[in-house]
N, C-alpha and C positions, 0 to 999 in steps of 0.2 A: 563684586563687593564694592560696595561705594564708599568712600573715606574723605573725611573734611580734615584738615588741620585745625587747632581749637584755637580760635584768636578771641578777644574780645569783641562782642557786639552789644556795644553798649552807643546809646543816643548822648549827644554831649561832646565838649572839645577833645579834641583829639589828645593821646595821652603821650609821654616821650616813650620811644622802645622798651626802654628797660620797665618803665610802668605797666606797658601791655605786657609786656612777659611777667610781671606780678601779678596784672589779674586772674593770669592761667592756676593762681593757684598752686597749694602745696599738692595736689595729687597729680599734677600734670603730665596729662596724658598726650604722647606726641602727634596721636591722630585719634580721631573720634568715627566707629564702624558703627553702620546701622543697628539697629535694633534689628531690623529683618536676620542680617548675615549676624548678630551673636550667637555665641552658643551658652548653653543651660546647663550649669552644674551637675544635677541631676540625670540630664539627658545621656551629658558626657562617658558620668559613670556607670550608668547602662549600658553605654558605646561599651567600653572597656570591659565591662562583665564578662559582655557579650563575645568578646576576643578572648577572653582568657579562656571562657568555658569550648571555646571551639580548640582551643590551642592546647589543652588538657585534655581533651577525645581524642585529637591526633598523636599526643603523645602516648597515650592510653592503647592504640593501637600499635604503636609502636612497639609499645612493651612488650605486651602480648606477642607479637612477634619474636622477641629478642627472648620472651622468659623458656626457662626451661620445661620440658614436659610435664616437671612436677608441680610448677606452680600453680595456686589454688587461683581459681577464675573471681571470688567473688570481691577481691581489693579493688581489680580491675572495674566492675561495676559501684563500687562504692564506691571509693575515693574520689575519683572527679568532682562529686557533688561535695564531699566533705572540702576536699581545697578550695572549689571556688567561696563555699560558705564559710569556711574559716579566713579568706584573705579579707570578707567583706566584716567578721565581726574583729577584724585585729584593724582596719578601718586602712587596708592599702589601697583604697580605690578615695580616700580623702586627698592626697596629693597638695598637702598646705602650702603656704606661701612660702614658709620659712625652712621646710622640711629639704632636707639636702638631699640627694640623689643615695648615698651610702645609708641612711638613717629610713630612706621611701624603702631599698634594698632591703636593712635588716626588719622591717616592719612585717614585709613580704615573706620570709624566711621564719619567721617565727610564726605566722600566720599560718603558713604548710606546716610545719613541722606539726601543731599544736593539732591540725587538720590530720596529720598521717595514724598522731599518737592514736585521737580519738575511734577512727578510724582500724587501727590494730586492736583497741582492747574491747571494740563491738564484736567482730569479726574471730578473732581469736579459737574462740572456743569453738567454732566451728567449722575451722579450716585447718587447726594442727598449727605447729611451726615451724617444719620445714616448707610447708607447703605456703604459711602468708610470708616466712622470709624471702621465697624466692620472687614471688609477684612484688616484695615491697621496694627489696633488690633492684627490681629489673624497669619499676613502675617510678618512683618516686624522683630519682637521680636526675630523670629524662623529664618529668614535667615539671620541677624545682629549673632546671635550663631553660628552658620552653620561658613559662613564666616570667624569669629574671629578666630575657631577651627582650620579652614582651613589655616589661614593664619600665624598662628603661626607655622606651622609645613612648609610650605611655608619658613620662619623667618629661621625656625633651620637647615633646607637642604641647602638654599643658605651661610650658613655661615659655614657648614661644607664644601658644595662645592671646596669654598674659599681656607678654610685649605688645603685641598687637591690638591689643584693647577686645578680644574678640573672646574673651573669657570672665572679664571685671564687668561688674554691672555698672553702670551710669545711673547717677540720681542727683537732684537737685531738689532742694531743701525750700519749703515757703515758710518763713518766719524769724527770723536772728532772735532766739530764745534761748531762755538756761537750755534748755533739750536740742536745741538745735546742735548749742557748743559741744554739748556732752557726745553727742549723735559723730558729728567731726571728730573728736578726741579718737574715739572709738575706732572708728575710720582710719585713722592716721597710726592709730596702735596694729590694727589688724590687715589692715592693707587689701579688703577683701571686696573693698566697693570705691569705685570714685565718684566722690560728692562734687559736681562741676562748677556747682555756684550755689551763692545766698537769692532769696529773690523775698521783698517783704513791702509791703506798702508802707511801711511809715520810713522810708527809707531816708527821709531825711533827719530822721531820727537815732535809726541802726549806725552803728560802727560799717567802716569802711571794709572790715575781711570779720568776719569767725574763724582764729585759728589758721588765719592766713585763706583760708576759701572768700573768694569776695563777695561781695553784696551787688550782682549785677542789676539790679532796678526790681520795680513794684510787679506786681501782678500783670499789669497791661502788659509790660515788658517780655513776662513769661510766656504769656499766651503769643506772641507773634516776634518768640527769639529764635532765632536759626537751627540752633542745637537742639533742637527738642525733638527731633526727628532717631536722635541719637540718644533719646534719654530714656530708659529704661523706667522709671519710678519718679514719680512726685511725693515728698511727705511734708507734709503740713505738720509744723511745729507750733501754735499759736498758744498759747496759754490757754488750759481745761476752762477756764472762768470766762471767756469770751465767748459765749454760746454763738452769739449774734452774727460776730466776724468771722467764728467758722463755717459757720450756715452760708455767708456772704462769700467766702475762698472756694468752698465745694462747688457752691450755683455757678460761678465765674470761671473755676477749671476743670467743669463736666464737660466742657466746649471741647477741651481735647481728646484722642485718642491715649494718651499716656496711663498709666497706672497710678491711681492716687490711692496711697495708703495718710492713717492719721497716728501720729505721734505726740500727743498733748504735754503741756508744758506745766507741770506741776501735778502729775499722777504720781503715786506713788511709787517710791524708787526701786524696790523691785521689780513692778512692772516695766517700767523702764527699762532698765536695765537688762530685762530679759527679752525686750522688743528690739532694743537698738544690738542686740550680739545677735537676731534675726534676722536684721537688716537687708543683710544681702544674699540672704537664701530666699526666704518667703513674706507674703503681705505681713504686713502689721495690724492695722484695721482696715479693709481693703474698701474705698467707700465707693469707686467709679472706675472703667476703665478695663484695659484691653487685660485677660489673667491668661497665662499660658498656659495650654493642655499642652502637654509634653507628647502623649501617645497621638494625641489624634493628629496634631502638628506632624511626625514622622508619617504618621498612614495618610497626610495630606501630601505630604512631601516626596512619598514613595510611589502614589495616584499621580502625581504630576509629571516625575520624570518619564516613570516605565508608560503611561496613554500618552504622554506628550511629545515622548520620543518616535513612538509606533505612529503617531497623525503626521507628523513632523516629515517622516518618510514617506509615507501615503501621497501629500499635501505636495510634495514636492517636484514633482512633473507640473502638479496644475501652478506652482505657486511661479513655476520657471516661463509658465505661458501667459500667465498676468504679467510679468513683470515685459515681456516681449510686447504683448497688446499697449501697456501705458507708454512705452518708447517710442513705440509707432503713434499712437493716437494722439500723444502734443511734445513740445520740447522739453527737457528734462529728464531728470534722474527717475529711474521707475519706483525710489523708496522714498518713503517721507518720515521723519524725525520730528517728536511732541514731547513735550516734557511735560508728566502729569506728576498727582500726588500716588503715592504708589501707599504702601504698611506705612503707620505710626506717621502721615503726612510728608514721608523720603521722598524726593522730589526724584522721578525715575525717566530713562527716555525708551519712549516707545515706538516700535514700527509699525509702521504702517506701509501700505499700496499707494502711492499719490493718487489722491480722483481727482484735485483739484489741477487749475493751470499754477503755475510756479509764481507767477507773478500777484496773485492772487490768494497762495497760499495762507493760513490765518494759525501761525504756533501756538497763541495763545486763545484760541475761539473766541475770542471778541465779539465774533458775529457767529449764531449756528447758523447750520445751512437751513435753508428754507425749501417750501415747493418752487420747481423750476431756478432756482438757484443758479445762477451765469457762472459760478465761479467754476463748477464742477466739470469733467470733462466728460464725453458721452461713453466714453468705456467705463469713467467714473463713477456715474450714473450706476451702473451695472453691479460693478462690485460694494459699491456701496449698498446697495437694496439686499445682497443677497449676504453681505458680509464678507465677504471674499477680502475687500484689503484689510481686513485683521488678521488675516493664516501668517504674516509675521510676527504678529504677535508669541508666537509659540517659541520662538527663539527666547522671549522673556520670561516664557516661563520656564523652560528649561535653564538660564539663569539663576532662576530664583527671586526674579522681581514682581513676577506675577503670578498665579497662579490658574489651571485649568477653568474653576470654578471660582467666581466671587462676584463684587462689585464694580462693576465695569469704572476702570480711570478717568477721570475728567483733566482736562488739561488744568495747568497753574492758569491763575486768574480768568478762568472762564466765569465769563458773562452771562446772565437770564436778564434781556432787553440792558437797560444803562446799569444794572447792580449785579455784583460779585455774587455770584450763585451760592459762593459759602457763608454770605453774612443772610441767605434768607430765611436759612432753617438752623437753629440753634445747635440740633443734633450733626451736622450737616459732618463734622470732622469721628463721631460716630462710624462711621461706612470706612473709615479706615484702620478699622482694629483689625482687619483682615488683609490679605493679600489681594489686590486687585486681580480680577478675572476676565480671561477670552469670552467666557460668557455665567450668567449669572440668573438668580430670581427672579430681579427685575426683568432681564430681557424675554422670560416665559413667562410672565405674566402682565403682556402690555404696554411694558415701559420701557420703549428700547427709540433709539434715534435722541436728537435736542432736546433738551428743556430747558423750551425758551418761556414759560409762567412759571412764576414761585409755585402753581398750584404742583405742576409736575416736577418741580424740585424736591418738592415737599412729599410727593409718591414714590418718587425712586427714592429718595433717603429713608423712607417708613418700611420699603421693598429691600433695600441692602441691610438693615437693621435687623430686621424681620430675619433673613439669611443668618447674620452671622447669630443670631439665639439660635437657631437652631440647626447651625452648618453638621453635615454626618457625613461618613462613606456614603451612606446610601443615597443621604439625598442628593450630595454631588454625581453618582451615578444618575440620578432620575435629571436631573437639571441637563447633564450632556443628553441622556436620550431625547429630550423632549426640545432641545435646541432647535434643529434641522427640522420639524414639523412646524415651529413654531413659525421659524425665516419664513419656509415655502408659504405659509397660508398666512400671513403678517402682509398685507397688500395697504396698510394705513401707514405705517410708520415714514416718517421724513428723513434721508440719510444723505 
């Protein structure tokens, strides 16, 4: 998990200490965690269902063991499903900001009870009473403890979480408007989202903070500020009546992968109102940008561990006799180190197999490698054509920086001839609404090796776009099988 501390990065003289430590704003947060390593409110408390309901079968079992000969069997089948459903309509899996540990408890407690009652007066009439006291006896005590255990540990994770930034959403605001202020107020009352900065083009115009959040610079600014790797949401506050200038915000921050929702500035106060107390659960008016599938996200992330780990072992004999061959074959380390754009543009470092010589090395591709290329070495040669110095890469995806399947990483500041490869294709920051990939669309379909023409800049970002509409289970299955056919009989490609 990668962590920046939030300092100002603003252009212009330097400010005194204590000024920088004002621009961090009233929400200031001690470290700022990717977007990648957040976690998702939603997601969380599925996590936590998901334990309770396992932890109410074992107690469930338990019982049964412990109940007497005469207890009736069907509490035992029922109840489970009524506790977990009753803790989720008395809303013990909400875990608020302000909500004390005794008060998460009694929510919890009432939530069973309400769950047991239900639960006895279905049941009832056809089980007797000596027969559901003794199952309710023997059932309820034990997963009422279970539960509490559970949910106090529940209690203390989401509140570390918090501290850690790894639970509050990140957003930063385009606009210093009424709705902006009102958006911060909210913010600052409910504690449930941090708003990191103003950002507005008439900026010599805007006040210096909204409610203390500052006005870190125009739009140019946002698009190429540090933090935004870290920012969960963009919302565009502009006043409803400026049709022209929102058209002009959208065109100019479709360029990023972020999420842009829209928040107009003079809609009616209800809507309002019921959009910014949305804020930091779900879109607003969601116009561009990266939208979290929550299931497919797990079943992506569950795909990468369990194959990543099983190739990772496999991979491991051969991966220990590359690194033997690149020692012997020139001087140097047998690993190599590149910092690419990884998810939401988080700047990640990746391994690789040295091909090149050491001296020769290029961290930032400045130069791709060409045919017959001097810099390469002749074992390099090798593993490069076949892909072999990417088997370190599996280390990153096990991480969590990258993924088995996606859009392959291009290094920071990679070149196509004298121009920045991300300024040729507009979409080009597009390709990182996803987790970067060992292998990908593109590379089974053609495009794999340098791009050194815009024309092949412009194919693989149409090929990694293409991917993430339509990333599945399956079709990241069909993408690994077809890899390895694709390598062997791919005798074109420059590597």
């Amino acid at each position: 998990m990668q962590r920046v501390l939030l300092e100002p990065a603003l252009t212009g003289p330097a400010q005194a200490p204590k000024r920088a430590a004002d621009r961090r704003g009233p929400f200031r947060p001690r470290r700022l965690v990717s977007t990648r390593a957040r976690l998702r409110g939603p997601l969380v408390a599925h996590m936590f269902q998901a334990g309770d309901v396992v932890a109410v079968l074992a107690a469930d079992l338990a019982a049964r063991a412990l109940a007497p000969p005469q207890a009736a069997q069907a509490p035992f089948f029922a109840a489970p499903l009524a506790l977990v459903a009753g803790l989720a309509l008395f809303r013990a899996y909400g875990f608020g900001r302000r909500e004390s540990l005794p008060i998460h408890l009694g929510r919890l407690a009432v939530g069973a009870c309400v769950a047991a009652a239900v639960t006895a007066l279905a049941l009832y009439p056809f089980v007797g009473r000596a027969g559901f006291q003794a199952a309710l006896a023997a059932w309820f005590p034990i997963s009422l403890a279970a539960l509490a255990g559970l949910h106090c540990v529940w209690w203390f994770c989401v509140r570390r979480w918090r501290e850690d930034g790894r639970l509050t959403p990140n957003i930063v605001v385009v606009g210093a408007t009424g709705a902006a202020a009102r958006l911060i107020a909210a913010g600052l009352k409910r504690r449930e989202v941090n708003i990191l900065g103003v950002f507005d083009d008439r900026a010599a115009r805007a006040p210096g903070q909204v409610h203390g959040v500052p006005v870190l610079g125009d739009t140019e600014a946002l698009v190429g500020h540090r933090i935004m790797p870290y920012v969960d949401r963009i919302v565009i506050t502009v006043p409803s009546r400026a049709r022209t200038r929102v058209g002009q915000l959208i065109e100019r921050l479709a360029v990023l992968p972020n999420e842009i929702a829209l928040l107009l500035d003079g809609q009616d106060p209800a809507y309002e109102a019921a959009a910014i107390s949305r804020v930091a659960d779900v879109p607003l008016a969601r116009i561009c940008g990266h939208s979290t599938n929550d299931v497919r996200a797990v079943v992506k992330r569950t795909q990468d561990l369990a194959l990543g780990a099983l190739a990772l072992a496999l991979a491991a004999p051969v991966m220990a006799l590359i690194a033997l061959a690149v020692r012997l074959d020139s001087p140097g380390p047998a690993m190599f180190r590149q910092r690419r754009h990884g998810f939401n543009n988080e700047e990640i470092v990746v391994w690789k197999f040295r091909s090149m010589r050491v001296e020769t090395a290029d961290a930032t591709a400045s130069r791709q490698v060409c045919v017959g290329d001097d810099r390469v070495t002749r074992v390099g040669r090798f593993i490069r054509r076949t892909s072999l110095d990417e088997l370190p890469q599996l280390i990153n995806v096990l991480t969590g920086e990258m993924s088995l399947v996606g859009p392959r990483p291009h290094a920071v500041g990679m070149r196509t001839g004298d121009v920045q490869s991300a300024k040729l294709v507009a979409e080009y920051a597009h390709r990182h609404r996803m987790k970067p990939g060992l292998t990908g669309w593109a590379a089974i379909n053609g495009s794999r090796g340098p791009v050194d023409t815009p024309e092949l800049v412009r194919r693989r970002v149409a090929l990694d776009i293409e991917y993430i509409e339509r990333q599945s289970f399956w079709l990241d299955l069909y993408i690994m099988a077809m890899t390895l056919p694709c390598l062997v009989g791919d005798r074109q490609a420059v590597r």
